[in-house]
DORO-106424 format. One record per residue (C-alpha): residue number from 1; residue in one letter; chain; z, x, y. Coordinates in Angstrom, 2 decimals, padded with zeros to 5 digits, m for minus. Layout:
REM DORO-106424
R   pos   code   unit        up      east     north
R   NUM      A      A         Z         X         Y
...
END
This chain:
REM DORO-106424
R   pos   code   unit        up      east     north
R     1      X      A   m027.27    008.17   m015.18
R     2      X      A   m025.53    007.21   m012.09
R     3      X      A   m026.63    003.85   m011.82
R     4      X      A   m023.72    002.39   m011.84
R     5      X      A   m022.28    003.48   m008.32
R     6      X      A   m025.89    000.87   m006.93
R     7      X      A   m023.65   m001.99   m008.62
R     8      X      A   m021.15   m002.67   m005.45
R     9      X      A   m020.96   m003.92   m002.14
R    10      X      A   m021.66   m000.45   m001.33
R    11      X      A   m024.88    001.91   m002.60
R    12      X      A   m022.70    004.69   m003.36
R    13      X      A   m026.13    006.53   m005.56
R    14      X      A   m027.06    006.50   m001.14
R    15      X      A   m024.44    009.53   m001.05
R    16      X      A   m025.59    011.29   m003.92
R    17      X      A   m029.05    011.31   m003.59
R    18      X      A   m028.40    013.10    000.14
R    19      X      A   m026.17    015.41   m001.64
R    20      X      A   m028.95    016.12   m004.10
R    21      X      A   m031.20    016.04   m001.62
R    22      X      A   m029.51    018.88    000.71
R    23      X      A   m028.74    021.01   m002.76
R    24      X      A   m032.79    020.99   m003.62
R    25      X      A   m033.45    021.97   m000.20
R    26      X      A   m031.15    024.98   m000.03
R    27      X      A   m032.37    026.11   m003.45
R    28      X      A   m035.69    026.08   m002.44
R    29      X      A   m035.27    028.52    000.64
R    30      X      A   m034.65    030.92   m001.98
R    31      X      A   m037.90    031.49   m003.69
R    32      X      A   m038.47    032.79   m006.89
R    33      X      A   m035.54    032.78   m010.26
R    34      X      A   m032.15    033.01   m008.68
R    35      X      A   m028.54    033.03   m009.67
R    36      X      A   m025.66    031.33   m008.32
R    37      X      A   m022.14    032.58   m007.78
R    38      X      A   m019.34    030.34   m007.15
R    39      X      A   m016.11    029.33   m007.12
R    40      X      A   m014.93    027.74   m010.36
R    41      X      A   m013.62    024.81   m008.69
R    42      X      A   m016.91    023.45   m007.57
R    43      X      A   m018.36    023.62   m010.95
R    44      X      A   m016.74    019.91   m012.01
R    45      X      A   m017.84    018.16   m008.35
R    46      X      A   m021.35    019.58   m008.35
R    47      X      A   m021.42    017.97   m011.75
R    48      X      A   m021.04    014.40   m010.24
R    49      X      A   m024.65    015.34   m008.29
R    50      X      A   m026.51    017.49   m010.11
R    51      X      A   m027.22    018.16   m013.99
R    52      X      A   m028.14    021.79   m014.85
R    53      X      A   m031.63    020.86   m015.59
R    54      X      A   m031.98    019.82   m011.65
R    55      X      A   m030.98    023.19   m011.19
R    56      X      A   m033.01    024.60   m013.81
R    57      X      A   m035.60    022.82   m012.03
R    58      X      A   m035.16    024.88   m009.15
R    59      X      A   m035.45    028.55   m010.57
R    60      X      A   m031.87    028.85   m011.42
R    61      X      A   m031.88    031.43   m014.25
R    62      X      A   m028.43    032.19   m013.91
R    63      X      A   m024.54    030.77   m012.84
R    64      X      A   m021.73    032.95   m012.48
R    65      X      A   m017.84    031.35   m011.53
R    66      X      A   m015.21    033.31   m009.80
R    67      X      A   m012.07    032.89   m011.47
R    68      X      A   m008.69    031.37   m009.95
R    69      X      A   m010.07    030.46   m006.63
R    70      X      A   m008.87    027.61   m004.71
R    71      X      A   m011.04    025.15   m003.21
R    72      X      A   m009.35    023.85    000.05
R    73      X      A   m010.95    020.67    002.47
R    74      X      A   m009.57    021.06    005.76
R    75      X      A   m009.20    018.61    008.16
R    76      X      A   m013.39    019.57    010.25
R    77      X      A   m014.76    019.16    006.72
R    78      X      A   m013.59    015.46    006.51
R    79      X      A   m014.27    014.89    009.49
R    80      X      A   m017.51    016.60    009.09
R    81      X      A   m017.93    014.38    005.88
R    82      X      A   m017.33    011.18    007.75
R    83      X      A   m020.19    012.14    010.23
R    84      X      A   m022.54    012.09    007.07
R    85      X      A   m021.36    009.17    006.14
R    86      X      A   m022.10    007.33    009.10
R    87      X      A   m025.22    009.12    008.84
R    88      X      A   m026.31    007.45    005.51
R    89      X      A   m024.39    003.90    006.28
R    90      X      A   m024.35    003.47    010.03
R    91      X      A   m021.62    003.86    012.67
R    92      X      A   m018.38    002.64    011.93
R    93      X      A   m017.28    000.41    014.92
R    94      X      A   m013.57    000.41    013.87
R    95      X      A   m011.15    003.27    013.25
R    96      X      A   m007.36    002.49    012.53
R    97      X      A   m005.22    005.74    011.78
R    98      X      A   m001.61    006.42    010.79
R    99      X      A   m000.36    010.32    010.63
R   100      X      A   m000.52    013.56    012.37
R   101      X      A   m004.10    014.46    010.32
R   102      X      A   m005.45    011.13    010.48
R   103      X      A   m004.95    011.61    014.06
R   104      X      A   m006.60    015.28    014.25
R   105      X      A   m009.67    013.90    011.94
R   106      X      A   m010.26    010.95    014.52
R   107      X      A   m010.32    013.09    017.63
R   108      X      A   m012.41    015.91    015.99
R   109      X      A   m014.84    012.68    014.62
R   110      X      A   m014.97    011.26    018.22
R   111      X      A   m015.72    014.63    019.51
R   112      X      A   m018.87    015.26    017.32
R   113      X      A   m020.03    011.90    018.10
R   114      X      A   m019.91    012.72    021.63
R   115      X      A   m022.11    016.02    021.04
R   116      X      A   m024.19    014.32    019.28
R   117      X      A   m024.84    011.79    021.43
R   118      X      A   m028.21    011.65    021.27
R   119      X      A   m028.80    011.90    017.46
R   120      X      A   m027.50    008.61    016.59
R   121      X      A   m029.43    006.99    013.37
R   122      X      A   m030.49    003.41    014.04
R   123      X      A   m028.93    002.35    010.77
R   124      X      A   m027.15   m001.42    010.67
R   125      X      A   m023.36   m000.92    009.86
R   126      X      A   m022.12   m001.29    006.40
R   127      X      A   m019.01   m000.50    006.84
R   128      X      A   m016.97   m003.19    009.25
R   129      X      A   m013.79   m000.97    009.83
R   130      X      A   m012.00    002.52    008.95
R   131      X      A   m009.14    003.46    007.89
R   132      X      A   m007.49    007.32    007.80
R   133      X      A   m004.39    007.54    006.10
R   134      X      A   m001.70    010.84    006.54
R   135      X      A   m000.56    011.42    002.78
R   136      X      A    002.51    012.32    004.97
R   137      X      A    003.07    008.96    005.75
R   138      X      A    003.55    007.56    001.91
R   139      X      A    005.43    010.39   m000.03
R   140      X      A    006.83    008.50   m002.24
R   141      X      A    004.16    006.89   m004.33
R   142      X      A    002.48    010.12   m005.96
R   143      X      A    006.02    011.19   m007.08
R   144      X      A    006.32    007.68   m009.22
R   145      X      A    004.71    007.42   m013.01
R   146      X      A    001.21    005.41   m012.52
R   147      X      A    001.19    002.30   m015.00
R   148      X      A   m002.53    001.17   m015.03
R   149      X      A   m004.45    002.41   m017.90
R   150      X      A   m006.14    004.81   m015.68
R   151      X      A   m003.16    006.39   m013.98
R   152      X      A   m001.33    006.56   m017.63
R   153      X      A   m004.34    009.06   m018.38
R   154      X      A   m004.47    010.83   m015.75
R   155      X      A   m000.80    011.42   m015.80
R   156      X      A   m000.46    012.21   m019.42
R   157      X      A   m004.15    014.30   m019.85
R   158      X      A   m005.30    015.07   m016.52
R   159      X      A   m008.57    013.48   m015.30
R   160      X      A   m010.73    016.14   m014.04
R   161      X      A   m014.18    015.27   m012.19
R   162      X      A   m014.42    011.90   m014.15
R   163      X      A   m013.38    014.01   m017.80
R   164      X      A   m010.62    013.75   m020.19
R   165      X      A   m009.47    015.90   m023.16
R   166      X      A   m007.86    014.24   m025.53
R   167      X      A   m005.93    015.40   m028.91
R   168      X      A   m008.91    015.43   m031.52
R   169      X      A   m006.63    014.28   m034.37
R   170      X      A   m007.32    010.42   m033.57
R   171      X      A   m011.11    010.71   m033.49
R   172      X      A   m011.99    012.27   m036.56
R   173      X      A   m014.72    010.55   m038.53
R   174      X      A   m014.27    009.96   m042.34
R   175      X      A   m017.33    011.84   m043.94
R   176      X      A   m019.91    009.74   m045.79
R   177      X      A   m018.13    008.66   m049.29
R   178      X      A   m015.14    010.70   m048.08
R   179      X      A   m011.66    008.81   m048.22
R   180      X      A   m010.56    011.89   m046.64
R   181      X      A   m011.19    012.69   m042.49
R   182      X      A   m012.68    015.72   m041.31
R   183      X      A   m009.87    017.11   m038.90
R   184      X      A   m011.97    018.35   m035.90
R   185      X      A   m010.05    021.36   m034.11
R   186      X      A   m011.85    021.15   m030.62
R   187      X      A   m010.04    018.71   m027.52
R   188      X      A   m012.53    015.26   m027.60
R   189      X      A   m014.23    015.05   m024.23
R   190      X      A   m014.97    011.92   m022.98
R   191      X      A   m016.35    010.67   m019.86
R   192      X      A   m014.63    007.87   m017.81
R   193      X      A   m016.62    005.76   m015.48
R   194      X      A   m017.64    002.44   m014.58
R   195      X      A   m020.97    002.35   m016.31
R   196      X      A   m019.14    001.78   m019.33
R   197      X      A   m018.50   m001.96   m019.53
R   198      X      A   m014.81   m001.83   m021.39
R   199      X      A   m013.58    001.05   m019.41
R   200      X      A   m014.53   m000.76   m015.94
R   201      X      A   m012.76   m004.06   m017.49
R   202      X      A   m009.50   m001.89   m018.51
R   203      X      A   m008.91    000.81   m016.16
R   204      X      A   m007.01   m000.96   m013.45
R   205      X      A   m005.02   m002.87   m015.48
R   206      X      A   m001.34   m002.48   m015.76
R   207      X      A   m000.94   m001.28   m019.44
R   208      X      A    000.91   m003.35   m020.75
R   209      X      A   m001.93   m005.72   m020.56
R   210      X      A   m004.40   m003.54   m022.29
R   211      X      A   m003.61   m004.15   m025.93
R   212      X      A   m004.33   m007.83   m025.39
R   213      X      A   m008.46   m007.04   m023.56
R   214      X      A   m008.82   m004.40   m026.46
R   215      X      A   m007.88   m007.15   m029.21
R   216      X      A   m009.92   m009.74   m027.53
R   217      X      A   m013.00   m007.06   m027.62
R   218      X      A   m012.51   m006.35   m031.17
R   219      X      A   m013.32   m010.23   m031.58
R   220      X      A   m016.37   m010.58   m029.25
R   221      X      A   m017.78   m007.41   m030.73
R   222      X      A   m016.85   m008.59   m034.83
R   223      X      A   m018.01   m011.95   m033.57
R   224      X      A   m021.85   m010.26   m032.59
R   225      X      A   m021.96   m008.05   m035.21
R   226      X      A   m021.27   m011.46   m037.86
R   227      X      A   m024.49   m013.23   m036.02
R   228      X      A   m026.60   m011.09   m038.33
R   229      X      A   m026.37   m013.62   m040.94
R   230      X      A   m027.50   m016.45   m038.92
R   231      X      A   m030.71   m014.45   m038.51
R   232      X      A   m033.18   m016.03   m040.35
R   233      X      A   m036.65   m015.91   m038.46
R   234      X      A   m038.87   m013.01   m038.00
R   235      X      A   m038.36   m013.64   m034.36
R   236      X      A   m034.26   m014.00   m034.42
R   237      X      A   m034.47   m010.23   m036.79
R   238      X      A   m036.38   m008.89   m034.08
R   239      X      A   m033.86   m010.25   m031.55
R   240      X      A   m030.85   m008.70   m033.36
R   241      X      A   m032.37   m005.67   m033.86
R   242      X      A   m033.35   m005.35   m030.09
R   243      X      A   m029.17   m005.55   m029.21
R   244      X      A   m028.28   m002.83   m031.81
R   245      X      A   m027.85   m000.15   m029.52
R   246      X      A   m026.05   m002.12   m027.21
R   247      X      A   m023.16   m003.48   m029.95
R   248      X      A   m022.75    000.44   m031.52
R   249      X      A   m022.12    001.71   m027.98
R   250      X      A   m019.93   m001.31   m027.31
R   251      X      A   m017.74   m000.64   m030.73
R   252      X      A   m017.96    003.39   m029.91
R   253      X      A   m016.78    002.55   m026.61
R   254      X      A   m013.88    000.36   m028.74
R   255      X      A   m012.55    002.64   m030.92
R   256      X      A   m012.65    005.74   m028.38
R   257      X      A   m010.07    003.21   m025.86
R   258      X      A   m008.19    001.73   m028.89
R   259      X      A   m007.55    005.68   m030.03
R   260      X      A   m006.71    006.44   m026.39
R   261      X      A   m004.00    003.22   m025.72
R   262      X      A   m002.41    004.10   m029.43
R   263      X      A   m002.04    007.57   m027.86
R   264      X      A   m000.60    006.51   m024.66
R   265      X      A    001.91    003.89   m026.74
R   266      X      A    002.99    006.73   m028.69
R   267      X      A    005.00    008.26   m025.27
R   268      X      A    005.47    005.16   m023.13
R   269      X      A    007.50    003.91   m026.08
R   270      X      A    009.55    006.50   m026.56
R   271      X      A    013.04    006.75   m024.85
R   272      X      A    012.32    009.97   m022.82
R   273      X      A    009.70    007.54   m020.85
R   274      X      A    012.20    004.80   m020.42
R   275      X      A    015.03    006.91   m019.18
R   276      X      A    012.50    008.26   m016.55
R   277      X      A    010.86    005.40   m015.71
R   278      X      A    014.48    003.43   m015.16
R   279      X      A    015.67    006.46   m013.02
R   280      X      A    012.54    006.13   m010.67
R   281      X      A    012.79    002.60   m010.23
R   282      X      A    016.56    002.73   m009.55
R   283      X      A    015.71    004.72   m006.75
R   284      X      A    012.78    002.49   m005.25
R   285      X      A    015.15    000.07   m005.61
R   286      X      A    017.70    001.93   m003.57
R   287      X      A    020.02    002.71   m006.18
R   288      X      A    023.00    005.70   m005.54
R   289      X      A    020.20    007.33   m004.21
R   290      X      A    023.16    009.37   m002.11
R   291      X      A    024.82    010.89   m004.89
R   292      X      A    023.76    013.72   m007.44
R   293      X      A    022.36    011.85   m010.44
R   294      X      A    023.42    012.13   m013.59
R   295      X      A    020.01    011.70   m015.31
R   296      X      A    018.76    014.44   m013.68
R   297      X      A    021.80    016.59   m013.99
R   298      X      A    021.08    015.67   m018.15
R   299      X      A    017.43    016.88   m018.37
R   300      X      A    018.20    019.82   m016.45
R   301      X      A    020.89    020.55   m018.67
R   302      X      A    018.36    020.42   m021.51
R   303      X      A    015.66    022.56   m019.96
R   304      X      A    013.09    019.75   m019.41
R   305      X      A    010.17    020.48   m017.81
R   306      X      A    010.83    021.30   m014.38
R   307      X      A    007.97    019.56   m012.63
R   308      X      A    009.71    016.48   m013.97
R   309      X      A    013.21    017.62   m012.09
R   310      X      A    011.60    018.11   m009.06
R   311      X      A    009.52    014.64   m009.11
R   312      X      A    012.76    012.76   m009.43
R   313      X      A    014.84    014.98   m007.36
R   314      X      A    011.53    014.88   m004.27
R   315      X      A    011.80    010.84   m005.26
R   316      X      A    015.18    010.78   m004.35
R   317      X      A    015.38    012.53   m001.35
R   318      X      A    012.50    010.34   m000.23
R   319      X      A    014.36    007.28   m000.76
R   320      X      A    017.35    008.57    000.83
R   321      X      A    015.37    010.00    003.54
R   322      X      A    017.19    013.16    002.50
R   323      X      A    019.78    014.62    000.41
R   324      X      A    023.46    015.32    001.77
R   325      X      A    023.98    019.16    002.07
R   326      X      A    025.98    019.02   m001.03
R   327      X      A    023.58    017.06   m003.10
R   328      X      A    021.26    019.18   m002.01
R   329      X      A    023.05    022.46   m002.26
R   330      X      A    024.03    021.40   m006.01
R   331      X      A    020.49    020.56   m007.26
R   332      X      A    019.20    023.95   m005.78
R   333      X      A    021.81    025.43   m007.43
R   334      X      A    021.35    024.20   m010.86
R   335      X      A    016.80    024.45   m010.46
R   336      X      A    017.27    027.92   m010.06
R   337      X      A    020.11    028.87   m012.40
R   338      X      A    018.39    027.55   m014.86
R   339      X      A    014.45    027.67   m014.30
R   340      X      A    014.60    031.30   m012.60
R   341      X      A    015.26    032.54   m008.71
R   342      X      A    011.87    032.50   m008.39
R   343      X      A    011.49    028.87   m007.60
R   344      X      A    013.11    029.04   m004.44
R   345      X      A    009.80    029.72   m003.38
R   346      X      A    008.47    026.41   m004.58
R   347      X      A    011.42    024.67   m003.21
R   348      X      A    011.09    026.33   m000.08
R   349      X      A    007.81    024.71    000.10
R   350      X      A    008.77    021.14   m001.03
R   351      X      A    011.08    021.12    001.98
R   352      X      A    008.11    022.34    004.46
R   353      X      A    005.79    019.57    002.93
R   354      X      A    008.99    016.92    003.72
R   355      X      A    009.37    016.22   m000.04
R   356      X      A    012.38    017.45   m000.18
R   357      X      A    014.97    017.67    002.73
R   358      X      A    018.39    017.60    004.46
R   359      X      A    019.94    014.01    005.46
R   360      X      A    020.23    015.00    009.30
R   361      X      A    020.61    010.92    009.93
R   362      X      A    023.32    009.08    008.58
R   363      X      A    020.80    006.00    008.73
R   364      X      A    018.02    005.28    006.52
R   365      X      A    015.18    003.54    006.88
R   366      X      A    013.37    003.33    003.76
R   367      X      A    015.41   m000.08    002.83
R   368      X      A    014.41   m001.77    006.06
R   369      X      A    010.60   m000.59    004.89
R   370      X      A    011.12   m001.40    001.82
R   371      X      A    012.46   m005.23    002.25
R   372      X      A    009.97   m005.70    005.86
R   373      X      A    006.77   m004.64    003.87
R   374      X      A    007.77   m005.97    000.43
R   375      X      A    007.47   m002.72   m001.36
R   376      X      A    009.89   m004.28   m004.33
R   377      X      A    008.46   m007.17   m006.49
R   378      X      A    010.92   m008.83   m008.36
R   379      X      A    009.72   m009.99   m012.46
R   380      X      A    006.22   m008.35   m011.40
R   381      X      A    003.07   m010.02   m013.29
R   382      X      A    001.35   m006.96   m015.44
R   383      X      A   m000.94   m009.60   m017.46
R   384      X      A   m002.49   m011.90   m014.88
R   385      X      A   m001.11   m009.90   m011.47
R   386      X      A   m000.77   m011.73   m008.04
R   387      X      A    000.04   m008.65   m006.22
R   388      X      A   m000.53   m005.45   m006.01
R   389      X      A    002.97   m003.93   m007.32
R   390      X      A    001.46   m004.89   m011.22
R   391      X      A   m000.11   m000.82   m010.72
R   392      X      A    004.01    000.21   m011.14
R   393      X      A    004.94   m002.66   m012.67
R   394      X      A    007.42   m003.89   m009.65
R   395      X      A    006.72   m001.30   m006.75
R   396      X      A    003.76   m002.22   m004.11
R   397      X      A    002.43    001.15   m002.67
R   398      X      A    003.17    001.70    000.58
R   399      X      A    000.11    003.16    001.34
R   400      X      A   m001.77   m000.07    000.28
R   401      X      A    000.54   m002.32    001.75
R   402      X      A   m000.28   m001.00    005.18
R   403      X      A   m003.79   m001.11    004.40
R   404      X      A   m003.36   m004.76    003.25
R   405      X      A   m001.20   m006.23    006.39
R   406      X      A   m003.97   m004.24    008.33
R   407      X      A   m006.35   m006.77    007.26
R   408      X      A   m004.48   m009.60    007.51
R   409      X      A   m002.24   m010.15    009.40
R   410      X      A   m002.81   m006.70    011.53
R   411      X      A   m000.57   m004.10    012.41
R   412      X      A    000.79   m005.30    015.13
R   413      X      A    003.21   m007.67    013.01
R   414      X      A    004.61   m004.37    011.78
R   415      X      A    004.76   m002.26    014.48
R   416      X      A    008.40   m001.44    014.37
R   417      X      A    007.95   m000.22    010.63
R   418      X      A    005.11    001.54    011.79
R   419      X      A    007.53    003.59    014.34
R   420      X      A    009.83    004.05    011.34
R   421      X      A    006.87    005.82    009.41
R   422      X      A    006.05    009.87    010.04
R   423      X      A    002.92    010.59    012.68
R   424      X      A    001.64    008.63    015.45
R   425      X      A   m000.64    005.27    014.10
R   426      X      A   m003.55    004.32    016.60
R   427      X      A   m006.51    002.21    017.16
R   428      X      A   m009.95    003.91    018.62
R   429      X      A   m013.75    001.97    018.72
R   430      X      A   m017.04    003.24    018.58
R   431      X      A   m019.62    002.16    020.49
R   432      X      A   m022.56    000.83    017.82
R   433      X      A   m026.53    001.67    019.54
R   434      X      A   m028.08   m000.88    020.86
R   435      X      A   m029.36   m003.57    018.66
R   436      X      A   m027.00   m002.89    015.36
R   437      X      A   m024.49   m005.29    016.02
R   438      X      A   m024.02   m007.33    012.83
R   439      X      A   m024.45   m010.97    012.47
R   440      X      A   m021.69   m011.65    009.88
R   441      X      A   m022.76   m014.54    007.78
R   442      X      A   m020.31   m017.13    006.82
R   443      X      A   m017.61   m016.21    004.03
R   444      X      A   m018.97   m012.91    004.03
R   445      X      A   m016.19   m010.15    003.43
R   446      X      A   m015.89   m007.16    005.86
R   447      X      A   m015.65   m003.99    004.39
R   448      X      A   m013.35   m001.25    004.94
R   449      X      A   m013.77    002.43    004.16
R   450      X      A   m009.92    003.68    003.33
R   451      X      A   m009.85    007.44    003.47
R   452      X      A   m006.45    009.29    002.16
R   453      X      A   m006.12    012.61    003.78
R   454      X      A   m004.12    014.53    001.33
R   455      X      A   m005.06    012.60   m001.67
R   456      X      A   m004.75    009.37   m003.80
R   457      X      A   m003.34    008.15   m006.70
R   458      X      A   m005.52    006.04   m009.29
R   459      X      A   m003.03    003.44   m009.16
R   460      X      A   m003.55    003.42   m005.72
R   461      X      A   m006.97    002.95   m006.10
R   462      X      A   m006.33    000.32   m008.68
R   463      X      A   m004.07   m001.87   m006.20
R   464      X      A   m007.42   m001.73   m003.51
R   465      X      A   m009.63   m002.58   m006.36
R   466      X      A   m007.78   m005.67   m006.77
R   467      X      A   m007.22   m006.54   m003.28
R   468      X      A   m010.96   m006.36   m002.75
R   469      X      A   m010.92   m008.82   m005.83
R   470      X      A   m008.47   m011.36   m004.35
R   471      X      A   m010.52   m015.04   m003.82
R   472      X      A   m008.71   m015.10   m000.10
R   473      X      A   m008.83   m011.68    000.52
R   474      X      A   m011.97   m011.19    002.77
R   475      X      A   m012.17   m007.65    002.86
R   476      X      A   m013.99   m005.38    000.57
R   477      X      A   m012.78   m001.95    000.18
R   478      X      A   m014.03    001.36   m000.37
R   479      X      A   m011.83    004.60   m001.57
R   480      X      A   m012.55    008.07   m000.33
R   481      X      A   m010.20    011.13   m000.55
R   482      X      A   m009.96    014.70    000.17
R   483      X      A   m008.56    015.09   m003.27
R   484      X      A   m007.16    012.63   m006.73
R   485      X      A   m003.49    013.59   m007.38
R   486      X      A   m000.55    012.80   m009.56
R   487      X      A    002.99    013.61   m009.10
R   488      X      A    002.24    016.29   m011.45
R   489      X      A   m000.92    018.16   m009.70
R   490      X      A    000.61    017.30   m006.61
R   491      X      A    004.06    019.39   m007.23
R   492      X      A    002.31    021.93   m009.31
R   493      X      A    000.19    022.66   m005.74
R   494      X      A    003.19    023.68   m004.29
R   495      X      A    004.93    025.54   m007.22
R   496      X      A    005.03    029.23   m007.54
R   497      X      A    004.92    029.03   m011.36
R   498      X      A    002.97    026.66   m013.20
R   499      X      A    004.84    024.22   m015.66
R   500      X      A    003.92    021.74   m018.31
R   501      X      A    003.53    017.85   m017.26
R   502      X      A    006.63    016.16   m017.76
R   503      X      A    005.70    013.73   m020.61
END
């Protein structure tokens, strides 16, 4: 089922199967039929290990969820994680960090290694160099609308634990001899991974380059399905036959991701989308970010979803680094005039988080970071990209810019930026045992473990996917998280109220 995560650089089915391994154990210190109780949140991540009949496997008769809980990872249980980790894939000889928590994790991590001094597992490194990464220190790319396939879903449906729901009007099936469809009434659930072929080709792309790879699929798989004709022989039958189940599951796969894109179209053609979209990259572009804006002063006028106010008004203040006090003072104003007094709770908290905040400087460094680290991509390439700003179609994340330049040509090139960014950034080594130094053969790619404390985006994921494709790259990476966000989960976090997405 999960064979898929074998495919890469990486054995990622090394993780689960410990994970399964330590789940099987604790169940079986229990013996006899048991039930579990637990928090509702875990249900969709124990579902990426373990399949109820695993569990049924193991005497449980019974599950029971407690409602509205909130799972939280603190910053032991990362650091805790990346013990395991280097458990299952050796010792990682290199940690880079940049943030306050990056720098917590890496001291508790270097503590437990200490304790455990003499525990070390004599396991050659696969991993060449890590790198911990504050949220804190890139607040501006969750708040922007993701523009690879991927992100587009996850910002218009929500991707939950490798799930989407989708509207079922555009997959009903026609019944047999039926012009008319039978309108199903239930959300269509579909699973979105890598071991399906068209979804690993399209997820990272920018999507405006998504209708041409669908069309171009439509052709290969009309194209194999036509080849039935040419079968003549027993043998060449036989042969046809044998790739059936393969071509079906290839044209499912088709229609599901055609239905999906038509879906997506429908909003990122409408002018709501555009007037957003040109509002956000006015600002990453450094445009009036110091004044109130009258886009914004428009949809709150209208009542528009508030999460989508307080995206562009967080966006703004991050590009400003800070609002004047009356820019400030007037957007509180209107927020909770209109949406209700009791937000000033959840903008109480945006200010704690940094998202939103006073100008106490009259300077402002976000266009010296934008213009040293080339966070603005003039007439960016969505169909064949050449840099990572294709994932929002102009804007380079910041996050994966630093993880790029880290690579080559090392931090030290940008160390005055780095000064310019929140939390400390640092260097540490670990000492590898004795005899697990790695012979790197030539061309070989190193491989870098990037782990986002406070969560990542899928188009930032999508922007170190293709990095890790890039001919002259030489560095493979890896993505882990504490969490997946949008702009939407990511506000809604910190909100008092819940409110719709903004699209």
């Amino acid at each position: 089922m999960a064979a898929h995560l074998s495919y890469g650089r990486v054995n990622l089915n090394i993780l689960r199967e410990a994970a399964r391994k330590d789940l099987r154990e604790f169940l079986d210190k229990c013996a006899g039929s048991k039930a579990i109780v637990w928090d509702e949140y875990l249900t969709g991540p124990f579902g990426l290990i373990a399949q109820y009949s695993l569990l049924k496997e193991h005497e449980v008769e019974k599950m029971f969820t407690l409602k509205g809980g909130l799972y939280c990872v603190d910053l032991y249980h990362t650091a805790k994680g990346l013990m395991t980790l280097q458990a299952l894939y050796g010792t990682i000889p290199q940690i880079f960090g940049k943030g306050e928590c990056a720098r917590h994790v890496a001291n508790m991590m270097l503590r437990m290694k200490r304790e455990f001094a003499g525990c070390q597992t004599q396991v050659l490194p696969v991993f060449d160099t890590l790198l911990l990464l504050d949220r804190n220190v890139d607040l501006l790319t969750p708040l922007a609308t993701q523009l690879t396939y991927e992100g587009l879903i996850d910002e218009i449906y929500g991707i939950n634990n490798g799930y989407v729901k989708l509207p079922p009007e555009k997959f009903a099936q026609k019944k047999q001899g039926e012009g008319e469809k039978d309108l199903p009434t239930e959300p269509k659930k579909l699973q979105l991974n890598s071991a399906e072929e068209l979804y690993a080709e399209i997820r990272d792309k920018n999507f405006n380059a998504v209708g041409a790879a669908l069309s171009k699929k439509a052709k290969i798989i009309s194209a194999a399905f036509e080849e039935r004709h040419n079968a003549k022989t027993v043998g060449e039958i036989k042969q046809f036959v044998s790739q059936l189940p393969h071509m079906q599951a290839a044209r499912t796969s088709l229609a599901n991701h055609t239905s999906i894109a038509e879906l997506i179209k429908d909003i990122t053609t409408s002018e709501a989308f555009f007037d957003n979209l040109t509002v956000e990259q006015e600002f990453m572009t450094g445009v009036d970010t110091d004044k109130v804006n009258t886009y914004i002063e428009d949809c709150i006028a209208q009542k528009d979803p508030l999460i989508k106010i307080l995206r562009l008004v967080c966006m703004q203040s991050v590009c400003n680094n800070g609002l004047k006090q009356k820019v400030l003072d007037y957007y509180k104003r209107e927020i909770l005039q209109t949406y209700g007094y009791e937000h000033i709770l959840t903008l109480n908290n945006l200010e704690k988080t940094g998202l939103l905040k006073l100008q106490t400087s009259t300077r402002n460094n976000y266009p010296t970071i934008r213009k040293t680290l080339k966070l603005w991509m003039e007439d960016a390439n969505e169909q064949n990209p050449n840099d990572i700003s294709y994932v929002y179609s102009g804007y380079a994340p910041l996050s994966v810019r630093l993880t790029q330049l880290l690579a080559r040509p090392g931090w030290r090139s940008i160390e005055e930026v780095l000064k310019m960014l929140p939390g400390p950034h640092f260097e540490e080594r670990q000492q590898l045992p004795a005899g697990l130094h790695k012979k790197r053969q030539q061309g070989e790619n190193r491989t870098t473990l990037v782990f986002f404390l406070g969560g990542v985006t899928y188009a930032e994921i999508a922007a170190l996917r293709f990095l890790s494709q890039m001919e002259d790259g030489g560095t493979e990476y890896v993505i882990a998280t504490t969490k997946l966000i949008n702009g939407t989960t990511w506000i809604k976090s910190l909100m008092d109220r819940l409110e719709e997405p903004p699209f």
